[in-house]
N, C-alpha and C positions, 0 to 999 in steps of 0.2 A: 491531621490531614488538612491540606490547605481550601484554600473556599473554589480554586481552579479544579482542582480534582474531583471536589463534591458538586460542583456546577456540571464537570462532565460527565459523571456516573448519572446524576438524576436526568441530563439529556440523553443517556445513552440506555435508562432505565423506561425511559416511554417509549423509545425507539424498539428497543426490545421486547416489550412488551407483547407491542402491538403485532410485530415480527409473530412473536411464536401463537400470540393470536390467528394466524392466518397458518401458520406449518400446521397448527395441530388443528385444523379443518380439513388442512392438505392432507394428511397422513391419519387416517382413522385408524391403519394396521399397527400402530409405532408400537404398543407393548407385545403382539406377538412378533414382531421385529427385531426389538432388541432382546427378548426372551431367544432367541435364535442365539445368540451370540453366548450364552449361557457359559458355554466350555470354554470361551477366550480368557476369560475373566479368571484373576490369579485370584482366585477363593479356591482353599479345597474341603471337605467335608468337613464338617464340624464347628467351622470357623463362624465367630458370631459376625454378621452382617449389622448392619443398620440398614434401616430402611427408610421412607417417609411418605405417609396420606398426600400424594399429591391435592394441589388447590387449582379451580378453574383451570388455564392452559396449561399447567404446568407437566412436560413428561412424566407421564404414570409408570411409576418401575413397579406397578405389582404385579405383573405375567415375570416380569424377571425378581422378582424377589419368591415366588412362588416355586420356579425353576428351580433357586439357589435351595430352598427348601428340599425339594427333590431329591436334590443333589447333596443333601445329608447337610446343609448348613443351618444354624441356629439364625433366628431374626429376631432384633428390639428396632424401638423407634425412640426417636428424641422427645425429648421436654425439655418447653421455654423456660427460663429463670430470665429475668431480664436483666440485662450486664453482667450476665454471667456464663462460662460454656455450657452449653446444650447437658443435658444429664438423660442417660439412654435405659429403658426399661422392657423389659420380655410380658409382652402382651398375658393377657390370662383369660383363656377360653371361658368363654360365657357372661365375661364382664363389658359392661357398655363404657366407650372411648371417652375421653374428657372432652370439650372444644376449648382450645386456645383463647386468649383476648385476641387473637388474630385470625380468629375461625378457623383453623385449622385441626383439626380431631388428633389428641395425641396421649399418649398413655396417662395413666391415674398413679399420681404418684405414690401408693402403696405399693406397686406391682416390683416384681422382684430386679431390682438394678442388676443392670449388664454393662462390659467394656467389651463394646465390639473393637474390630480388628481392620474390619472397613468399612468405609461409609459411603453411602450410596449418596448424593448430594444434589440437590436441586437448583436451577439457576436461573437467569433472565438470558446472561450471554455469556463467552467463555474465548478463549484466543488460543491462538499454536503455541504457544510457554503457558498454558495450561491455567490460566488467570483466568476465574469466573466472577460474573458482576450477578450478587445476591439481590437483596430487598431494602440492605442499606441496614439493618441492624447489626452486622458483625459477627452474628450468632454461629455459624459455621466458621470460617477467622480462629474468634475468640476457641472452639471446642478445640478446632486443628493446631491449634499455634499450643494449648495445654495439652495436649496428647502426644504433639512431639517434644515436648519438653521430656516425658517421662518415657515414652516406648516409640517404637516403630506404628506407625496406621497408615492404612492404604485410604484415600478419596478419590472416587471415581464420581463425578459428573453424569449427570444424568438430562440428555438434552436432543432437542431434533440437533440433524448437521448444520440447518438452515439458522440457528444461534449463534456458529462462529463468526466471529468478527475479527477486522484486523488488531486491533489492539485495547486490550482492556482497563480504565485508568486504577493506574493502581498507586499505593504508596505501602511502605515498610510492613504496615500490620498485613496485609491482604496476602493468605496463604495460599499456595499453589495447589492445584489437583494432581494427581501422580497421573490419571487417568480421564478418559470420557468414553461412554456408550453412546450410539447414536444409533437411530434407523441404518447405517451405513455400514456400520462396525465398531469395535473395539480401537481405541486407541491411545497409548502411553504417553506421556510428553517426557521429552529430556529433559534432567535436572542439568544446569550449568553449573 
C-alpha cells in the first residue's frame, strides 16, 4: 500500500468517525430500522450468519441479527488472530464473552467453530462500488479475500446511510462488500 493511500484512509478515518459519531445520536431507532429490512436480505433459513458486538458508534446489527435468528438462521461471531483472517465461532449459552486486546467482546476460542455463509460487517465509511474503510487492520480483507478463494460468501456492510462517501481509498488487497444495510434499506453493489 503506498503512504498516499495510508495518509488518505487515516484522513478519512477521523473524518468518519466523527460523522457516525453524530448519525448514531441522530438515529436512536437504527437497529429496529434496519431489523425491518430483515426479508430483503438474501439469507434463507438455516444459513449461518456472522455477526459482531458492536463498539461505541458503531451500527448495532443486533435487532437484525436477532430477526435473522427468527427467521431460522444460525449466528457466530468473529475472533481476532492477528495477521491473520478472522476465525468464526457459535456462541455457547451460559458462557461469559472474551474481550479482545481491542475491547471488543468476542467468542472464547473453545466454542464450537463455524463457516458462516455471510458476514455481517462493520465500518467507518463505504462508497457506491461497495468499498468500505475499516479500522486499518485488514482483518475483514484478509477473512474475505481467504473465503473467496475457497467458496462463495456474501458481505453485507452494516452502516447508517449518512457513512457513504464519494470515494473510498483503496488498493489491490481491499475487498468489496456484495451488499449494505442501512436505516434506509437494503442495498447490493454491482460487481464489474
Amino acid at each position: 500500500m503506498t503512504s498516499s493511500i495510508i495518509a488518505e484512509k487515516n484522513e478519512l478515518r477521523g473524518k468518519a468517525r466523527a460523522k457516525r459519531a453524530d448519525l448514531a445520536r441522530g438515529c436512536t431507532d437504527f437497529g429496529e430500522r434496519i431489523a425491518a429490512f430483515t426479508d430483503t436480505l438474501p439469507v434463507s433459513a438455516g444459513t449461518m450468519v456472522s455477526g459482531y458486538v458492536a463498539m461505541g458508534e458503531e451500527a448495532d446489527p443486533s435487532l437484525l441479527i436477532e430477526a435473522l435468528k427468527a427467521r431460522g438462521c444460525e449466528v457466530c461471531y468473529p475472533r481476532v488472530h492477528k495477521g491473520q483472517p478472522l476465525t468464526f465461532h457459535v456462541p455457547v449459552p451460559g458462557e461469559h464473552w472474551m474481550r479482545s486486546g481491542f475491547g471488543v467482546q468476542e467468542p472464547r476460542p473453545d466454542w464450537p467453530r463455524a463457516n458462516p455463509k455471510v458476514l455481517l460487517v462493520p465500518l467507518l465509511a463505504f462508497d457506491a462500488q461497495g468499498y468500505r474503510l475499516g479500522y486499518g487492520g485488514g482483518y475483514y480483507d484478509r477473512t474475505l479475500a481467504h473465503f473467496r478463494a475457497e467458496r462463495e460468501i456474501t458481505a453485507i456492510g452494516i452502516a447508517y446511510a449518512g457513512q457513504e462517501v464519494e470515494r473510498v481509498p483503496r488498493d489491490a488487497r481491499d475487498e468489496r462488500l456484495d451488499a449494505v444495510v442501512t436505516e434506509q434499506g437494503f442495498r447490493r453493489f454491482c460487481r464489474a
